[in-house]
C-alpha positions, 0 to 999 in steps of 0.5 A: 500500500505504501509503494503505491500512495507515494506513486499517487496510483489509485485502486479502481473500485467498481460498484454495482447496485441499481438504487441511485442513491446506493451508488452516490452514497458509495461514491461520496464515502469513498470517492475522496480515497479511490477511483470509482466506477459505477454500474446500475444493473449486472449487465452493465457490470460485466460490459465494464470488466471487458474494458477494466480490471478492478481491484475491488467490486461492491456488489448489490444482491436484490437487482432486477433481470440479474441477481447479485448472486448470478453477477457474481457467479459469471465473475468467478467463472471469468478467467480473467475476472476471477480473482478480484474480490468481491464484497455483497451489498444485502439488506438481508441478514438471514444467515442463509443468505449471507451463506449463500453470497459466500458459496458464490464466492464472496469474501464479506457483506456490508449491510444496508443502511451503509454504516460510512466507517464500516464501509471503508474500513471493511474496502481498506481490509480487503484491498490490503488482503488483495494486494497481499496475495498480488505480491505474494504472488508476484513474489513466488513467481520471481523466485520460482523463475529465479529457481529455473534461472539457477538450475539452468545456469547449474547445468550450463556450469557442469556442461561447460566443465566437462566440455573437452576443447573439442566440443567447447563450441558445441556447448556455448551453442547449446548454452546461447539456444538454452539462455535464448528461449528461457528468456524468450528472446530472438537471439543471443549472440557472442562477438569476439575481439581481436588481439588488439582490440580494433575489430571484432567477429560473430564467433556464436550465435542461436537465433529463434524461427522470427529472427535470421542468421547475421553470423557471416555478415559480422566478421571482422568489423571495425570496432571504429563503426560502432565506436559508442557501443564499443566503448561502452562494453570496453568500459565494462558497462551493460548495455541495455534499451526496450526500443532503439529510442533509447540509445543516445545520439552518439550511438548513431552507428550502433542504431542503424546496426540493430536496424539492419539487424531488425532490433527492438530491443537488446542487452549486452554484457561485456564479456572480460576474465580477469582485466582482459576484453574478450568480446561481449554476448548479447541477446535481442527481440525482434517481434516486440520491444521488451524491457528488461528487468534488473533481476534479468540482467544480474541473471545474465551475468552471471552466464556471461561470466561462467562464458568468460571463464570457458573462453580463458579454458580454451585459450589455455587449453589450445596453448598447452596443446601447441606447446605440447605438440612444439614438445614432441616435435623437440624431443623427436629432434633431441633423439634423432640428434642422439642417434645420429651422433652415435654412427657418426662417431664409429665412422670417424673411428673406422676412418681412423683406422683406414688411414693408418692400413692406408699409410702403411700402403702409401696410397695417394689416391685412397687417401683422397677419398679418405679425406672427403669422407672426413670433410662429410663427417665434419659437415654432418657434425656442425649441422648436429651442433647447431640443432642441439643449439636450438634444442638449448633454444627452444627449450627454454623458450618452451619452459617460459611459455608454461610458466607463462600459461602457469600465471595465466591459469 
């Protein structure tokens, strides 16, 4: 009650009697406190909540062609009605009467003649009780979908760690198509910066059967073409309007993107592990503006940030691969190394040994081809050097780069 005096809003009570002077009594009581909207007979009463959704409705029983108790029982059977309480006018007080008016739904009777402080007093109770339940109603469904919100991002979180570095891609897909309908948008969307942070790609996106694929078209922008947006996301700040009317006037350049890509309404998330920019995620309506709830908002970051902490998996992952395979191949050239060195050495020494026989036999002629075979040798034994050289090289180049993937991890 108190929110909605201090935003001056007035509850709507509908009054039904076909007395005159009920509906002026009535009006005078509690016209100064609430908006009154008044029928003569039951017909006039249901053409009105056709148009209107009272809060409250005063209910005569005695009236001509339909009765209270018939006007009351269309209500009820109303879906769209059925809920607004509604308090008898009678001058009857026979207990089966009263009975009656309650078996029909009702939740109280004031009696005629009116008593003016009985009347307001049982339209603030009931009002009261109606806007109870409305916010606990409001209440148990909020947190029934923060309930669902929390056992999806359960099982994005598990998806995502059990994902290897194939199917990491797989599962952000999955995620973006499951994130997408639970918040009944038209498309969710993950661009990526490049290294230095001037251009940025389309790398995933799931889109809805009223929405279309942009992923091929929104490669390699420039980051200078939607420069306002850009700087927001960079800024760490959430972007977010129910109607392009929104964006401001530096925002020109993001505007008439979202209009090629037919955009009502958007949020982006900056999407950054640690101090580093990785891209942003963003998800859009295209049938119909929506406006997007804070709860909504503090719900997708917290899916953004479990993004954020997959992509820092994956770069990680990829350099331990790459540094791994720069592994395998240095220790193939370490053991090619060792076991070129081991022949080579028994040449040299059969070489050795030639020379001596040969020196014996003073002949010229084999010495010389003895010779080329030592100059081969040598040859042979410098290109082994220098690959142990890179060897050393690459060695501790590899070394640093784990320590590095250390930190960063």
């Amino acid at each position: 009650m108190q929110d909605r005096e201090n935003n001056k809003q007035k509850d709507l009570i509908l009054v039904v009697d076909d007395q005159a002077n009920n509906l002026n009594v009535i009006s005078s009581v509690l016209g100064k406190d609430y908006a009154i909207s008044i029928a003569n007979n039951g017909f006039n009463a249901l053409k009105i909540l056709d148009r209107v959704s009272p809060a409250l409705i005063l209910l005569d029983i005695m009236m001509p062609e339909m009765d209270g108790y018939e006007v009351c029982k269309r209500i009820k059977g109303n879906e769209k009605t059925k809920e607004i309480p509604i308090i008898f006018l009678t001058a009857k007080t026979d207990i089966e009467d009263i009975v009656k008016g309650f078996d029909h739904g009702a939740v109280d009777y004031i009696t005629k003649p009116f008593n003016v402080k009985e009347v307001r007093v049982r339209v603030k109770n009931h009002l009261e009780m109606y806007h109870a339940k409305k916010d606990l109603e409001t209440n148990q469904k909020i947190l029934r979908h923060q309930y669902d919100f929390q056992s999806l991002l359960t099982e994005i979180a598990n998806n995502f760690n059990k994902a290897g570095l194939k199917k990491i891609d797989q599962e952000v897909f999955s995620a973006l198509k499951s994130i997408g309908m639970f918040f009944g948008v038209d498309r969710c969307w993950i661009n990526l910066f490049t290294s230095d942070g001037r251009k940025y790609s389309n790398s995933h996106e799931w889109f809805s059967d009223n929405s279309k694929s942009h992923i091929q078209r929104l490669q390699d922008v420039e980051c200078s073409k939607s420069a306002w947006l850009c700087s927001e996301i960079k800024n760490r700040q959430i972007v977010a309007f129910s109607s392009l009317d929104e964006l401001p006037d530096e925002a020109k350049d993001a505007r008439e993107e979202f209009e090629k890509t037919g955009t009502s309404s958007a949020c982006l998330f900056p999407l950054i592990h640690d101090k580093v920019r990785i891209g942003f995620v963003g998800m859009s309506t295209n049938r119909e503006s929506r406006v997007w709830e804070e709860s909504e908002l503090k719900m997708m970051s917290l899916v953004v940030k479990s993004l954020a902490e997959l992509f820092n998996r994956q770069r990680i992952e990829e350099k331990l691969l790459k540094a791994e395979r720069k592994s395998t191949a240095m220790a193939m050239v370490v053991t090619a190394n060792h076991e070129l060195r081991q022949p080579i050495m028994i040449v040299q020494g059969n070489v050795e040994l030639l020379k001596i026989k040969l020196a014996q036999c003073k002949d010229i002629d084999y010495m010389k081809y003895i010779s080329k075979i030592e100059e081969s040798l040598e040859k042979m034994g410098s290109i082994l050097n220098k690959m142990k050289s890179i060897e050393e090289v690459e060695l501790k180049s590899y070394t640093e780069e784990i320590e590095m993937i250390k930190l960063d991890d």
